[in-house]
N, C-alpha and C positions, 0 to 999 in steps of 0.2 A: 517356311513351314508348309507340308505340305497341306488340303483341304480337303476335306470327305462332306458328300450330301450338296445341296438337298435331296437329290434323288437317291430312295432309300426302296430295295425293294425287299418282297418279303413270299416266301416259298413255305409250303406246308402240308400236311396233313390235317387242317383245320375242318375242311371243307366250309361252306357259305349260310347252313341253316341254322345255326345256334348262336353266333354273336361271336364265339371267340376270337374270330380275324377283326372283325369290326374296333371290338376292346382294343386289340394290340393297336391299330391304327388311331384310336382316341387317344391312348398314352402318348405316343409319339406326336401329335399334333399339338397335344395341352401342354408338350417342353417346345417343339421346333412348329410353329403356325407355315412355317414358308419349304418345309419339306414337301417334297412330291412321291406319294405311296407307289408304287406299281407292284400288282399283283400278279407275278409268273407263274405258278401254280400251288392251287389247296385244296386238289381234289387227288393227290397221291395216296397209293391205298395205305389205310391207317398200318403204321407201324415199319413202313418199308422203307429202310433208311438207302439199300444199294438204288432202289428209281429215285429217290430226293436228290442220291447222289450225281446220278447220269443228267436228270433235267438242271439243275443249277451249273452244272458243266456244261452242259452243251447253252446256256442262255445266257451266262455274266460277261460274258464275253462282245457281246454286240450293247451295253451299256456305257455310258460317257465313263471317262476318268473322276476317280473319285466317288464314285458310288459305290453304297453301303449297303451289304445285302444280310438278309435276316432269312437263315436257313434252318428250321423247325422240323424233323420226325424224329419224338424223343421217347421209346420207349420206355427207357430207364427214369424219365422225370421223377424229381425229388428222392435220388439215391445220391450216392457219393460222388458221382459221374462229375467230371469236372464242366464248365462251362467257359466257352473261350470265345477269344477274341484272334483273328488271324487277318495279317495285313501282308499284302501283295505290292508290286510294283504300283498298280494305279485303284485297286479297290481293297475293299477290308468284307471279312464276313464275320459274323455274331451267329454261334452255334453251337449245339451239345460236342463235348466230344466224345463221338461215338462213332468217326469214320463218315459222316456224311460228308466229308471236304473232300476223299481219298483223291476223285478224279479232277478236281480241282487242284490239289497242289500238284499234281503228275505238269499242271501245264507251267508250271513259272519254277524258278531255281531260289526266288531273295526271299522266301517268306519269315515273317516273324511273328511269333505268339504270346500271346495273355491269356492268362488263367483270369476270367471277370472273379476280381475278391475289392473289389469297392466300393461298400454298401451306400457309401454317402450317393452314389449314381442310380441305386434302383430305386424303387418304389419306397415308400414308408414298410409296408407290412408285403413279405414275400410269401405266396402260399407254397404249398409244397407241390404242387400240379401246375403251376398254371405258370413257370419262367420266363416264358416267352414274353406275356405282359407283363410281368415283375420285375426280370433285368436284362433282357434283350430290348425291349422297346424303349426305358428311358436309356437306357445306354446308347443305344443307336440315337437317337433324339440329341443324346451330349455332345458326340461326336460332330452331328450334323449341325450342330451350333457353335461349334470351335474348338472344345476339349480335345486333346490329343488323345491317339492314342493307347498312349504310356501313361496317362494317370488314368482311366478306368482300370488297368490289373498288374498284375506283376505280370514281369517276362519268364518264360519257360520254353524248353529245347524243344527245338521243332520236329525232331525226331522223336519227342514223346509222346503226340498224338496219336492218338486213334487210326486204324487204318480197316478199311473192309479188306476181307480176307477174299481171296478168288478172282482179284482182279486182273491178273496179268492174263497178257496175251502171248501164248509160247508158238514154235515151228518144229513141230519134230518130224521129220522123215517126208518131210513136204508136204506136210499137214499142218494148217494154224489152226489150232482153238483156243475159242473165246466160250462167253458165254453170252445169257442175254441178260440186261441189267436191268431193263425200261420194259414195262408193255403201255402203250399209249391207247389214247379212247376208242382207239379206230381195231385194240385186237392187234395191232402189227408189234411185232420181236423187236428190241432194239438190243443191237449185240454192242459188246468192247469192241469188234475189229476194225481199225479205224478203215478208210476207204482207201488211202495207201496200199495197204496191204488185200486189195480183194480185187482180184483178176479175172477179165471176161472169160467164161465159161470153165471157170473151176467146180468140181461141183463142190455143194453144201450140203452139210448134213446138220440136223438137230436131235440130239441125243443119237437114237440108232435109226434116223429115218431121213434117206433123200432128200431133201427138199427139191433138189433139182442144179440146173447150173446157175451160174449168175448171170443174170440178166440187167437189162436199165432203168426199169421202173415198172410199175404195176399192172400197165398195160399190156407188157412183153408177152403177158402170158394171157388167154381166154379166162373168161369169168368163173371165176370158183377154183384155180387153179395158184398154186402157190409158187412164190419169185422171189428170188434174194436178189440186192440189189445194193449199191452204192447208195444211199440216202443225201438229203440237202442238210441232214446234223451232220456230216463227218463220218456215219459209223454203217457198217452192213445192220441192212435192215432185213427180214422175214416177213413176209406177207401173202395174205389169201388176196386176190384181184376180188374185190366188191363182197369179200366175207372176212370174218374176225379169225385170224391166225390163231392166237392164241386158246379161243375153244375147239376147233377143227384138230391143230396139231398138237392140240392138249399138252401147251407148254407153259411155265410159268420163269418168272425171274431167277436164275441160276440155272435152268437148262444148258447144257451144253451145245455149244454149234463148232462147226468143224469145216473149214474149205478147204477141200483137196486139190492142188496144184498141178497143171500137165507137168512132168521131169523139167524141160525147160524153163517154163517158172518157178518151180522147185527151186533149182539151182541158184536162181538170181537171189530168189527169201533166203535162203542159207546165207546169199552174201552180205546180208545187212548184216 
């Protein structure tokens, strides 16, 4: 059989000043004492399920086999919104379903799903706000103590999930557009276009505005001066050299970006 935990990590919109991550981390330790918390991010801006989605995709992937990850931005808490369980080749995540996994199942083919409906695994008393401590944390706890699993929930088609909408990356006329899904602390764009697909000196555009060509990093360009770039997450990134992208080109998460291909490159994208 296979084993999950003890490394359990846990992604959110909590942020650090109020206690709520703290809690969730006291639940989990008072069922599994020898789990190991790691905190990938909980300062994602309240409510944005497409950034929770890009950073827990671009980050579970460099975690050992068998880690259990706890992925939180729940708008909808204490609606009818199902709450699931989703198991992968070598990790599992615990999460609302509301499309926070989108870019996480794009990477693997074997996934299989649980609707969490097995009270004996949560808490005593579930509030109507707060699930993440009430059956995400002893549930992850369970897991990470031996439970399978397949006795936390029933199974359910994995095609019934959630999915965020706007995600794909299309080629039309030797233009890819993506958009941007992520803004990180620094102000810089993170787009869908994985780096595959982004060729020196295409240009790029954001919404209806140049960015300029592609470049290699943020130095390519003088200070105050904006650069698309291959990034070290996998995806074209947008950034201001030494200023915050995102107030300057006054863009937010679902802006549109667009790399225009010389015809030569063109041609090859059409051939994928």
């Amino acid at each position: 059989m296979k084993t999950y935990g003890p490394v359990i990590t846990f992604t959110s919109d909590f942020g650090t000043n109020d206690g709520y991550t703290g809690a969730v981390k006291g639940v989990i330790l008072s069922r599994c004492l020898d789990a190991r918390i790691v905190d990938i991010c909980h300062q994602i801006e309240p409510w944005n399920v497409a950034s929770a989605a890009w950073i827990i995709a671009s980050a579970y992937k460099y975690f050992p086999q068998g880690t259990i990850h706890i992925v939180v931005v729940d708008p909808q808490v204490g609606s009818s919104q199902r709450r699931i369980l989703v198991v992968g080749d070598s990790e599992l995540f615990l999460a609302p379903d509301n499309g926070i996994l989108t870019l996480v199942m794009k990477e693997q083919a074997n996934w299989r799903a649980y609707e969490l409906n097995k009270k004996e695994y949560w808490l005593p008393y579930v509030s109507n706000t707060f699930h993440t401590r009430d059956i995400f944390a002893p549930v992850a706890a369970h897991i990470a103590s031996g439970i399978k699993p397949s006795e936390v929930g029933t199974e359910i088609p994995i095609e019934s999930l959630a999915r965020l909408e706007n995600q794909e990356v299309s080629t039309v006329g030797g233009v890819i557009n993506g958009r941007v899904v992520h803004i990180d602390r620094f102000g810089n764009l993170i787009t869908n276009i994985s780096n595959d697909r982004v060729k020196p000196k295409a240009n790029c555009y954001l919404d209806d505005l140049k960015v300029g060509t592609v470049n290699n990093t943020y130095s390519s360009v003088t200070e105050g001066m904006a650069v698309a770039f291959p990034a070290s997450h996998g995806y074209l990134e947008i950034a201001i050299h030494q200023g915050r992208a995102s107030e300057i080109l006054k863009a937010k998460v679902g802006s549109q970006v667009a790399l225009e291909l010389a015809p030569a490159l063109a041609e090859a994208e059409k051939a994928k």
